[in-house]
N, C-alpha and C positions, 0 to 999 in steps of 0.2 A: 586623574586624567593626565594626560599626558601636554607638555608643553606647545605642541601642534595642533592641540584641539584649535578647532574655528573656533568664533566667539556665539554664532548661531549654528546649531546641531538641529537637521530633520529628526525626525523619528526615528528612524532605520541606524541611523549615526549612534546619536544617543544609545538607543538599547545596545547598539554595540560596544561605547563608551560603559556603558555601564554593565555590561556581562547581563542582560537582561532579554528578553525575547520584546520585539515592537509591540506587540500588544499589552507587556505589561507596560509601558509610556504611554501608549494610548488610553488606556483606562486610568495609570494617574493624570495626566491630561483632563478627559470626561470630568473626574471625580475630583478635579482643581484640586491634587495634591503636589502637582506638579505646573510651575508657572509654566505658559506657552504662549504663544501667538501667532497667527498668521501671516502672511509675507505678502505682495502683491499679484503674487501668483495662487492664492488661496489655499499655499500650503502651511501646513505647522513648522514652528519653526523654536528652537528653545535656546535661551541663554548657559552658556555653559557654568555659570553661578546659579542660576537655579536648577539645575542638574546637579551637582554639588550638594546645596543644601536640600534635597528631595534625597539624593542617597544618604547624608548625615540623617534625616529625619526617617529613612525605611532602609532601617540596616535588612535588615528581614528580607526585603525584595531580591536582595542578591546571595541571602542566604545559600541558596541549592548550588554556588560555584566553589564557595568557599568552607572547608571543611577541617576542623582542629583536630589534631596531630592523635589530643587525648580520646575524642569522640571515634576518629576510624577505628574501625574495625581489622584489627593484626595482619589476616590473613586475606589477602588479594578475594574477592567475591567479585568472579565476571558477572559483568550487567546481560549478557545473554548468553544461554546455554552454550557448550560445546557444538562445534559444529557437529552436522550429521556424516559420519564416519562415509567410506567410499561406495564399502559394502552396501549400506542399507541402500544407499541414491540407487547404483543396481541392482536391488531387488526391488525397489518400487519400478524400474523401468522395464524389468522383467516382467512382474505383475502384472504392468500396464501392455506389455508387449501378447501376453498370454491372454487375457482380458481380449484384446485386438484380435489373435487368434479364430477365440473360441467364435465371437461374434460373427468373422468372417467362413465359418464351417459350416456354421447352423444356417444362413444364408444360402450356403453351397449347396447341403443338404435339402434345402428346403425346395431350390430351383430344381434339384434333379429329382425331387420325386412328384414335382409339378410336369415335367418332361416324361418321365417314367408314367403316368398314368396318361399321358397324352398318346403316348406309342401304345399300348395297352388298347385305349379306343382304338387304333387305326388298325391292330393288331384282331379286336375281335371281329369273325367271319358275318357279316351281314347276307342275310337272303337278297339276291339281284333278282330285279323284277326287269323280265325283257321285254315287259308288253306294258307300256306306261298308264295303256286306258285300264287296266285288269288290277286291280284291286287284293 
């Protein structure tokens, strides 16, 4: 820790003092591996010596920041793939674009042969009756 530290560390501080995520403090907290207390304001509140002897007593917790020179691994391994190249982003937005399309044809088709069969009706010659009583 650093000479700055306060002498009472929230949560939030602490996991930061200590390369940790708040929830791991919180669960040593729960699980009284880690002394704490309250404040007047009902929040946790921790001494920067028992933070100290909580990381001397769980090297382990901080494990996953700290990592020996002999354990890495030689060659650079990204934690997430290559990005996706230019290309593919447009052709997914082509896809998508085509997709969009097609949806809006069959639609178009669809209204004009619902129009088409409507002119069709008005199109076929119906017999006129000019005598409305006559049957």
């Amino acid at each position: 820790m650093s000479a700055h530290t306060p002498a009472h560390l929230s949560p939030a501080q602490a996991a930061q003092v200590a390369d940790v995520s708040r929830w791991t403090i919180m669960r040593a907290i729960k699980s009284s591996d880690l002394q704490a207390f309250r404040d007047n304001k009902n929040q946790w509140r921790i001494k920067a010596d028992d933070l100290n002897a909580w990381l001397a007593a769980h090297p382990a917790q901080c494990a996953h920041t700290v990592q020996e020179e002999s354990d890495a691994h030689p060659m650079h391994t990204p934690a997430h793939p290559a990005p996706i190249a230019e290309e593919t982003l447009e052709l997914v937005r082509v896809k998508a674009e085509l997709e969009a399309e097609r949806t809006l044809r069959a639609t178009i088709e669809a209204d004009r042969d619902h129009w088409r069969e409507l002119a069709q009706k008005l199109a076929e010659p119906r017999p006129r009756k000019w005598w409305f009583w006559q049957k």
